[in-house]
C-alpha positions in Angstrom: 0.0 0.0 0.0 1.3 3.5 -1.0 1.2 6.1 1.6 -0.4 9.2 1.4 2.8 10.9 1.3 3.9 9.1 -1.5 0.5 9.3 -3.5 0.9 13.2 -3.0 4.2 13.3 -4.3 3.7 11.1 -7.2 0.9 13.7 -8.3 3.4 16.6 -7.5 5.9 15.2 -9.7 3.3 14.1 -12.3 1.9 18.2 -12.9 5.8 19.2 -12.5 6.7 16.6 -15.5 3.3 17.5 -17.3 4.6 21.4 -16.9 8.4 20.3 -17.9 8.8 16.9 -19.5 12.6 16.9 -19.3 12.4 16.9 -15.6 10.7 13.0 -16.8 12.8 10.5 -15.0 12.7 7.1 -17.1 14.6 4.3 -14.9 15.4 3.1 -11.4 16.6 6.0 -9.3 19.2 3.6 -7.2 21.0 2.2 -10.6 22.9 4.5 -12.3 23.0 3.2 -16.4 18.6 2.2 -15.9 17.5 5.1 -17.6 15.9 4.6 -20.9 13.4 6.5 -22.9 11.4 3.7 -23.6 10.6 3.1 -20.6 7.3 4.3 -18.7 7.8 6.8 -16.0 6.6 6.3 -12.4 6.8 9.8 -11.1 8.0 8.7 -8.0 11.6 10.2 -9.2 12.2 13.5 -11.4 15.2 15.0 -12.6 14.5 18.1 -10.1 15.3 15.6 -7.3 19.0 15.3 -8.4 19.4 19.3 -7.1 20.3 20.1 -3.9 17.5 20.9 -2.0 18.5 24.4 -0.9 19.2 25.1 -5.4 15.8 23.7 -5.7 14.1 26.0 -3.3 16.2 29.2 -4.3 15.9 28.5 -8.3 14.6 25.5 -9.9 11.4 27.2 -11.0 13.2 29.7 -12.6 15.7 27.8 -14.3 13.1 25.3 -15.7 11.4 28.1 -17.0 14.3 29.3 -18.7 15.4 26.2 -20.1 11.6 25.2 -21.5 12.1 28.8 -23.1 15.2 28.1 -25.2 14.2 24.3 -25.7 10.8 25.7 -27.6 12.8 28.1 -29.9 13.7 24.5 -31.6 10.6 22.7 -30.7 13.3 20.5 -28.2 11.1 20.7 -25.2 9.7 16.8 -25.2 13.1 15.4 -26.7 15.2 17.0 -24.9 17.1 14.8 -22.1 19.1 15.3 -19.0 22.0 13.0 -19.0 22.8 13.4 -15.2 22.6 16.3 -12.7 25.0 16.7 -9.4 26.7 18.7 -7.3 30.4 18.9 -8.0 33.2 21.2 -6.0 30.4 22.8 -4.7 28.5 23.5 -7.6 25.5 22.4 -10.1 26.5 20.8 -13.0 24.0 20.3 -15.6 24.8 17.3 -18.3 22.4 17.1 -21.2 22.1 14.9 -24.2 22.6 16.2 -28.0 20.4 19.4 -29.0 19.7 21.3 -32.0 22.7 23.7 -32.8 20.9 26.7 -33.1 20.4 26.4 -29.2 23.5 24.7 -28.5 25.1 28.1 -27.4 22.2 29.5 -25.7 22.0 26.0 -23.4 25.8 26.2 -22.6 25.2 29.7 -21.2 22.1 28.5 -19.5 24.4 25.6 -17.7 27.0 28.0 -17.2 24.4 30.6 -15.4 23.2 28.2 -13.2 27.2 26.6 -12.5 27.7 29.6 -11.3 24.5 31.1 -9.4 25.3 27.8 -7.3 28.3 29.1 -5.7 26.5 32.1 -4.1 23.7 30.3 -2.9 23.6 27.4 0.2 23.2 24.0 -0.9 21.2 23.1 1.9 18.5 25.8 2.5 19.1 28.2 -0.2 20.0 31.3 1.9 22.7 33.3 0.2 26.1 31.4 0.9 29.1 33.3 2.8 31.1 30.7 3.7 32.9 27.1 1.6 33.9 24.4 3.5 37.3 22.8 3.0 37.9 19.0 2.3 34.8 18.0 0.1 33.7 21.8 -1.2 30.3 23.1 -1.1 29.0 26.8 -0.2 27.3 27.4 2.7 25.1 30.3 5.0 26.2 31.2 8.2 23.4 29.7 10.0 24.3 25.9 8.0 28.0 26.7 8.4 27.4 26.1 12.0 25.9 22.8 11.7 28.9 21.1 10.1 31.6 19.6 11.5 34.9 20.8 9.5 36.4 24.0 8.2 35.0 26.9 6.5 36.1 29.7 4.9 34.4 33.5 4.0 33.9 33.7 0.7 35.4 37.0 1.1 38.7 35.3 1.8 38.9 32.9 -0.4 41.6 34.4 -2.4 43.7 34.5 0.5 42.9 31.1 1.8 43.9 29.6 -1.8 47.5 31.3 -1.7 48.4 29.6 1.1 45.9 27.5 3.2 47.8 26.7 6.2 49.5 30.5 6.5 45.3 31.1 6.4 44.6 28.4 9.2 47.6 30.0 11.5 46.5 33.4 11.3 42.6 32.5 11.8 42.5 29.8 14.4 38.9 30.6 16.8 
């Protein structure tokens, strides 16, 4: 028996896949190489679900929006596919399939937009970001800086930090 939960979800993916069909997931969300076109979509898993969830609250909507905008200047919008979407040093990358050339540019850019946008925003609750941690790198608020366990830097500082990290850690121990 499905849960309530998961029959509410189902329907929210279902309108957000009716609204953007490239967010369509097609395979088994635990095996990575199970995607294929062919096969029918649960809605239990969209494409939006690969962001970050503080990305997704500060921008999704907007971004889909964008991208549906460039995909219909080459009627792309229904074939267009995601090939895989993740965080990577601490920012969104966006992989797609082939598209038409004449939007090819105009899709790099939107990638690239978004690439960057991530760095200024946190990846968990979508507050501006002020800090990056160190080790595994991802951009962070104040308030979810506090949460982890590890190192941070400012943002502001970064340039300084990259010159020479442990002259950085010396001269800002708490």
């Amino acid at each position: 028996m499905i849960e309530n939960n998961s029959i509410e979800k189902i329907e929210r993916n279902k309108a957000l896949c009716e609204k953007y069909p490239f967010l369509t997931w097609r395979g088994d969300p635990l095996y990575i190489g199970s995607y294929s076109r062919d096969r029918e979509p649960t809605y239990e898993f969209t494409w939006e679900d690969e962001v970050p969830e503080g990305w997704r609250k500060a921008f999704c909507p907007q971004m889909w929006d964008e991208l549906k905008a460039i995909l219909e200047k080459a009627d792309y919008v229904n074939e267009f596919e995601f090939v895989q979407i993740k965080e990577k040093f601490g920012t969104l990358r966006l992989y797609s399939g082939a598209c038409p050339e004449e939007i090819y540019k105009e899709l790099s850019d939107w990638e690239a937009k978004y690439d960057e946008l991530s760095t200024h925003v946190c990846i968990n609750c979508g507050k501006p970001a002020t800090q990056m941690t160190t080790g595994w790198i991802t951009y962070v608020c104040d308030d979810c800086a506090k949460e982890i366990s590890g190192r941070t830097v400012p943002i502001k500082d970064l340039d300084e930090y990259y010159k020479n990290p442990k002259k950085y850690w010396e001269e800002h121990q708490n």
